[in-house]
C-alpha positions, 0 to 999 in steps of 0.5 A: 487508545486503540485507533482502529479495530480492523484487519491491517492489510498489506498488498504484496505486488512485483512485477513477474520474476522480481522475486515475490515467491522467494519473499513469501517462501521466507516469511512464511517461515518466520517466526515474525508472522505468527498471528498473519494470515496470507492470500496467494494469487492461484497460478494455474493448477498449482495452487499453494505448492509453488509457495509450500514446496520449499517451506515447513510441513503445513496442516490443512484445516479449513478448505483450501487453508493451511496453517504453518508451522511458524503460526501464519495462515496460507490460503489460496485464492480460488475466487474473488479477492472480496469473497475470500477476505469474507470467507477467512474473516467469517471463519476466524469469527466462528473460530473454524480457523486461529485467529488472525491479527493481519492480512497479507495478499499477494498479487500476480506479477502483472496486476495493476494495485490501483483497482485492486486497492479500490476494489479491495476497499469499496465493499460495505462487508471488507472496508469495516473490517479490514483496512488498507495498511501499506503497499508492498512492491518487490524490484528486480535489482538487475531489470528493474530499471528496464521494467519501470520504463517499459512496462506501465504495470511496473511503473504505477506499481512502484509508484503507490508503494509504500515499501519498495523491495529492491530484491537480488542485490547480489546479482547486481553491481553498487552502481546499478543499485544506486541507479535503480534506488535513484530512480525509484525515489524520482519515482516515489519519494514518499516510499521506505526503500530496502535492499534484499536477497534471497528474500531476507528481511524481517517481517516487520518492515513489510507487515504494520508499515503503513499508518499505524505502529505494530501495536496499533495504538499510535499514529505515524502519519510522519512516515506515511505521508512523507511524500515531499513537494516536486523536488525539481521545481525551485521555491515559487515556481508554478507547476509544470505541464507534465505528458499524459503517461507521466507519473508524478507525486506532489503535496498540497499543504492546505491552509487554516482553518477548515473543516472536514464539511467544506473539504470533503466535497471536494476530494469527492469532486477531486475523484470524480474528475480526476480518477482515471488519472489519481492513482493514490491520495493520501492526506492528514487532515486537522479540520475545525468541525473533528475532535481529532485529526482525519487520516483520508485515503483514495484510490482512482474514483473512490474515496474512503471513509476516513480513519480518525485518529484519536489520541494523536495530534501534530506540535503544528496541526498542518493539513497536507495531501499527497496525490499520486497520479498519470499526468495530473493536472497538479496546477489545477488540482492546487487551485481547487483545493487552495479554494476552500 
């Protein structure tokens, strides 16, 4: 049974430099990509010719679409982010473009994801036909330990991924990649971790590598929500006081039964209070009052509608958010939630 009919889509974001040109220049020739369509962030006057350059001859079909030989769309984006998705999937519908089966956007170097996600996802029109699938972050193998600590953009960016690139490993030494993966997973635990240079990877670790398998007819809630509990605190400690700038992951796993009537509310309340600081929520949820178990998603002050996931279910049905954030209050987040 097909779970959700909307446009997968992956959000590519790096911080400057690490490589996400390079990337793109790669997938863009793979055959692996047939069926992708591809919003570029528009630098300066340049437009597509930074990415097209280097890639195989393009044919212009629609505006300021082109489409490759290896079977993807590329399209520049020249307004906003919410009128371009609209443009694209209206003319896939009236077939002035090949259809399209996934969506990926590419992010400038210093864009924050978080608003991005929300704002990408809040619309009427783009949350009911496309969906957030996976976030996509390129590393600097070499400076990306330097960027992380002191850039703020690169730090959320590597904390809500759910596939983080560790790009130019072969400019860097085993014991600077090692440092840099290790900070990365006290960074993001929840997040698949590659290795790569000179942009080569196969389009499927970066594409349909979110909730839902490449056939999008099962659920991997297994992989998507894999964030594990503060690793540092030993077995029945309390949470501790973390500074305002820091970012931290935990997970709540919540107790049975509940419904989705009595925890919804709450995440919405969990929003409301928390959001400036809530960079991610995630969360799986098995509530007595749904026929299948709920896949619940937020971003800052915004909760999603929730996908059901119809034709998947656990061997033992356990609820369980993860929340990624700036210096949450996770003690009494916990509490709120424990409540139910």
């Amino acid at each position: 049974m097909t779970l959700d009919h909307r446009i997968p889509v992956t959000l590519l974001t790096g911080f400057l430099g690490s490589g996400k040109t390079t990337l793109l220049n790669k997938l863009l020739n793979h055959p692996g990509m047939k069926d992708t369509a591809v919003i570029i962030n528009e630098l300066g006057s340049a437009g597509l010719d930074h990415i097209l350059a280097r890639t195989v001859e393009s044919q212009h079909i629609a505006d300021n679409t082109v489409l490759l030989e290896s079977g993807c769309l590329c399209c520049t984006l020249s307004n906003e982010l919410a009128d371009t998705m609209r443009d694209l999937f209206f003319k896939r519908q009236l077939e002035a473009i090949p259809a399209f089966s996934r969506l990926m956007i590419e992010t400038t170097g210093m864009a924050d994801p978080g608003p991005i996600m929300a704002n990408l996802l809040n619309e009427p029109v783009i949350s009911s036909t496309y969906r957030l699938d996976a976030v996509v972050v390129t590393i600097d193998s070499t400076y990306g330990l330097q960027q992380i600590a002191g850039h703020g953009e690169a730090r959320k960016q590597a904390a809500v991924a759910d596939v983080l690139l560790i790009t130019k490993t072969d400019l860097a030494s085993a014991e600077s990649l090692d440092a840099l993966a290790a900070a990365l997973q006290e960074l993001n635990p929840g997040a698949t971790q590659y290795r790569i240079s000179h942009g080569e990877i196969d389009p499927s670790a970066v594409i349909d590598a979110g909730l839902f398998n490449p056939g999008g007819t099962q659920a991997q809630p297994q992989r998507w929500l894999r964030a594990p509990s503060r690793s540092k605190a030993r077995r029945g400690m309390l949470p501790q006081a973390v500074h305002e700038d820091e970012i931290v992951s935990f997970t709540v796993t919540m107790p049975k039964p509940l419904t989705w009537l009595q925890l919804e509310p709450v995440l919405q309340w969990l929003c409301a209070t928390h959001g400036e600081r809530l960079l991610r929520l995630k969360g799986i949820i098995h509530a007595e009052d749904l026929p299948a178990p709920l896949a619940a998603h937020a971003v800052h002050h915004t909760l999603y509608p929730p996908n059901l996931l119809q034709g998947w279910d656990e061997d033992e049905p356990i609820t369980r958010i993860v929340l990624i954030g700036k210096g949450l209050d996770e003690l009494g987040i916990r509490e709120a939630l424990m409540q139910i």
